[in-house]
N, CA, C and O atoms as a GROMACS GRO file, in nm:
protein
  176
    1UNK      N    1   0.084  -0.118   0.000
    1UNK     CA    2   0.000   0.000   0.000
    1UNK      C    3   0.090   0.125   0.000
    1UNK      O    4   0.173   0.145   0.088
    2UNK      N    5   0.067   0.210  -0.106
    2UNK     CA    6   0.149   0.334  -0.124
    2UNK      C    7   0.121   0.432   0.010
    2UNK      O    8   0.008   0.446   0.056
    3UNK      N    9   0.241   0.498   0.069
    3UNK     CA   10   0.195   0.590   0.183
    3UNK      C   11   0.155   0.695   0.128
    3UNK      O   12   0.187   0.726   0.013
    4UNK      N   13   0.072   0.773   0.212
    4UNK     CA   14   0.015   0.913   0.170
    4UNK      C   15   0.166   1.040   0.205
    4UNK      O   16   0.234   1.026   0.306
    5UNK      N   17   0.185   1.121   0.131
    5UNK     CA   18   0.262   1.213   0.144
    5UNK      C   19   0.243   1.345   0.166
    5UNK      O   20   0.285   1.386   0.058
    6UNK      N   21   0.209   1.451   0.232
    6UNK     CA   22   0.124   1.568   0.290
    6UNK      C   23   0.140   1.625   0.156
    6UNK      O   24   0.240   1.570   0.108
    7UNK      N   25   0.087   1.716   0.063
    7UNK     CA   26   0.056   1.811  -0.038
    7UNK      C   27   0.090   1.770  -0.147
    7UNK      O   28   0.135   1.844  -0.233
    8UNK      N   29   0.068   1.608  -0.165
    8UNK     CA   30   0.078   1.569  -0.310
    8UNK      C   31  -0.005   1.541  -0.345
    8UNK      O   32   0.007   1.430  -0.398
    9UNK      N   33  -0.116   1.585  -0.350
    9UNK     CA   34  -0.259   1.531  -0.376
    9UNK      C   35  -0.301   1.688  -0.504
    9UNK      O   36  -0.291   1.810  -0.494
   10UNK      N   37  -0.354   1.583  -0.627
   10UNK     CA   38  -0.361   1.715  -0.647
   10UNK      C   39  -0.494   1.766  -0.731
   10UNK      O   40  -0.556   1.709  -0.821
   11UNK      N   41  -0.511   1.873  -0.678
   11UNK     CA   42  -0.641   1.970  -0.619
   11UNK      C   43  -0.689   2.070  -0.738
   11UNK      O   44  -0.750   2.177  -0.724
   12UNK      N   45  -0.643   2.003  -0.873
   12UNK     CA   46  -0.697   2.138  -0.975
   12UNK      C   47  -0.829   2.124  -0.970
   12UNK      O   48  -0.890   2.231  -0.976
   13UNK      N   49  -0.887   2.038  -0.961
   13UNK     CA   50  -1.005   2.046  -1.006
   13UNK      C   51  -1.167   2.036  -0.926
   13UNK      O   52  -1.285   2.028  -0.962
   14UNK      N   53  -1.060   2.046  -0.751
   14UNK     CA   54  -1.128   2.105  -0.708
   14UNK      C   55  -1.142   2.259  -0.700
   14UNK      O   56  -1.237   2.332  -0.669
   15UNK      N   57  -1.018   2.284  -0.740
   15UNK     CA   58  -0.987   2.438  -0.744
   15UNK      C   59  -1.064   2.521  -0.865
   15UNK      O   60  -1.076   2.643  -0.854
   16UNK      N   61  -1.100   2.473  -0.946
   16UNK     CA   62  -1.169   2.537  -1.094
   16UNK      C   63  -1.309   2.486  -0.985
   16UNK      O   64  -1.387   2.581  -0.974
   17UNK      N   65  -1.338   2.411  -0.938
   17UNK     CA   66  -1.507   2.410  -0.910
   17UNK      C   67  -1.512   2.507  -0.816
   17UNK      O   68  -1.619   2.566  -0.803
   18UNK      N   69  -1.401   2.542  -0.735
   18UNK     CA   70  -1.457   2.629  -0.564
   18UNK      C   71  -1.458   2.796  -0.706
   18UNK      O   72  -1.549   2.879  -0.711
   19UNK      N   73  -1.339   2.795  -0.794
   19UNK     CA   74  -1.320   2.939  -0.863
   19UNK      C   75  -1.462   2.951  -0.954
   19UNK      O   76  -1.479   3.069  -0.985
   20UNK      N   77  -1.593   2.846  -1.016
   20UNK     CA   78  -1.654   2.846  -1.095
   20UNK      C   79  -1.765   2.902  -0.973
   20UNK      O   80  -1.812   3.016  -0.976
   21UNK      N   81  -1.802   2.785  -0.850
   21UNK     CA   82  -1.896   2.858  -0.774
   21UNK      C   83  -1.915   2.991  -0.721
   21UNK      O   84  -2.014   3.063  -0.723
   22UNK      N   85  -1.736   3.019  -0.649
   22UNK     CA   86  -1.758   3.197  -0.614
   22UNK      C   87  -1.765   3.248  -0.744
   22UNK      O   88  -1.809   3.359  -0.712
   23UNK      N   89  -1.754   3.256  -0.881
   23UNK     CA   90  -1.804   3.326  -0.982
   23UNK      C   91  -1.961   3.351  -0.954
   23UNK      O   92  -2.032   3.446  -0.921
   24UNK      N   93  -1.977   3.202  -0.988
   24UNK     CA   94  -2.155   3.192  -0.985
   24UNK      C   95  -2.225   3.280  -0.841
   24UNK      O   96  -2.328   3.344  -0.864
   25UNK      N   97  -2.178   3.283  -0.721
   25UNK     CA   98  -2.236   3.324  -0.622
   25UNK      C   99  -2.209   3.495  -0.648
   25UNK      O  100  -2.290   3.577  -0.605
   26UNK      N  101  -2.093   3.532  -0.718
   26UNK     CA  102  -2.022   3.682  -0.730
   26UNK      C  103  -2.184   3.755  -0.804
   26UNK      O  104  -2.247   3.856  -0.772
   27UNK      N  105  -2.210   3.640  -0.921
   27UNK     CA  106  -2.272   3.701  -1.029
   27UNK      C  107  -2.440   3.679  -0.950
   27UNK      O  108  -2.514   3.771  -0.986
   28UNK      N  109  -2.478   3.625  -0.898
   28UNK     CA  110  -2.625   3.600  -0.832
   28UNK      C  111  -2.640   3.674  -0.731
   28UNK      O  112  -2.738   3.630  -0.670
   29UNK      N  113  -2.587   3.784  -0.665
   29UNK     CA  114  -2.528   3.865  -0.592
   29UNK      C  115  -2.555   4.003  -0.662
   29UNK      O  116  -2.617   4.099  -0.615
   30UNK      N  117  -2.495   3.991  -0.781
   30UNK     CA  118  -2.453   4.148  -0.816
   30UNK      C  119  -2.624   4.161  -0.953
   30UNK      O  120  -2.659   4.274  -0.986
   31UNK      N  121  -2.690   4.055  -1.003
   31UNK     CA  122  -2.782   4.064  -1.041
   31UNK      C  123  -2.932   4.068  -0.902
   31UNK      O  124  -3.033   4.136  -0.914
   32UNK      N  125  -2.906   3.992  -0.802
   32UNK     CA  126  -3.050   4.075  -0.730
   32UNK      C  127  -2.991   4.208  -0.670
   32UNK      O  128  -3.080   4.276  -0.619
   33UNK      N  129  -2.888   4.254  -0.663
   33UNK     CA  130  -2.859   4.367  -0.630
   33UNK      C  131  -2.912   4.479  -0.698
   33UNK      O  132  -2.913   4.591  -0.647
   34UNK      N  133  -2.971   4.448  -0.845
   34UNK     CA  134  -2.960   4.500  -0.947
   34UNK      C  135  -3.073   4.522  -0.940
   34UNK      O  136  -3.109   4.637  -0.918
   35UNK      N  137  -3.198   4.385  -0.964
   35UNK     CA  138  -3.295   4.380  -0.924
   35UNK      C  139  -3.401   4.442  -0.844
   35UNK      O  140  -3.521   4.457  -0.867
   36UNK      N  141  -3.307   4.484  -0.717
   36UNK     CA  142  -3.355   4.517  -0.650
   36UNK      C  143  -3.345   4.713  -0.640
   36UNK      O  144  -3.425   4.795  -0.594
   37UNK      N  145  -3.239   4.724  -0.690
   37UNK     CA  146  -3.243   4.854  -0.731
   37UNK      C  147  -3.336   4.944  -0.801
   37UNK      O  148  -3.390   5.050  -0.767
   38UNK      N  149  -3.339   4.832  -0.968
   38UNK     CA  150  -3.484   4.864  -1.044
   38UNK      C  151  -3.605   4.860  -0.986
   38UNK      O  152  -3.680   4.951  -1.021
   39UNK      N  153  -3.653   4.771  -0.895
   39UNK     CA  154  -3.756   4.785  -0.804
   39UNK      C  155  -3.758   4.890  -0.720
   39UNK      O  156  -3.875   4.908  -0.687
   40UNK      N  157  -3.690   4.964  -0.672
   40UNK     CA  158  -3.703   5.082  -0.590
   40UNK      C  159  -3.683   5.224  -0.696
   40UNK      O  160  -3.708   5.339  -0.660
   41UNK      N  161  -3.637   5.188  -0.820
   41UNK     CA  162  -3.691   5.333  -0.898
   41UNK      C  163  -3.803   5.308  -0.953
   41UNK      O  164  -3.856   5.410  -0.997
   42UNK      N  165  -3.875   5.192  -0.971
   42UNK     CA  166  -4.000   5.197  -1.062
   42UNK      C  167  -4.107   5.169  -0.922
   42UNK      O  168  -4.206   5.099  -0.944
   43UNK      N  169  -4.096   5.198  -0.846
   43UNK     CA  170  -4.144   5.186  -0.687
   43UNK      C  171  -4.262   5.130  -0.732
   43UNK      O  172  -4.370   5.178  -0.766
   44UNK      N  173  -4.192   4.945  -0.719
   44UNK     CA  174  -4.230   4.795  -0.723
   44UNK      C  175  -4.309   4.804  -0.534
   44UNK      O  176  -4.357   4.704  -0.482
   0.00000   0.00000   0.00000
């Protein structure tokens, strides 16, 4: 059985999913922000 070695494991692709979600959360964020803006000039 091969031993485990501390930081050889490797993590791209968890790293593109954590960088794809904070995109996705950046952008769902900055659209109800938006949302909600237009609703208070067309006084929704």
């Amino acid at each position: 059985m091969a031993k485990h070695e501390r930081g050889t494991m490797d993590i791209r692709s968890h790293e593109k999913t954590f960088n794809g979600f904070v995109k996705m959360v950046a952008w769902g964020a900055f659209i109800a922000v938006c949302v909600l803006i237009f609703l208070a000039l067309v006084d929704g």
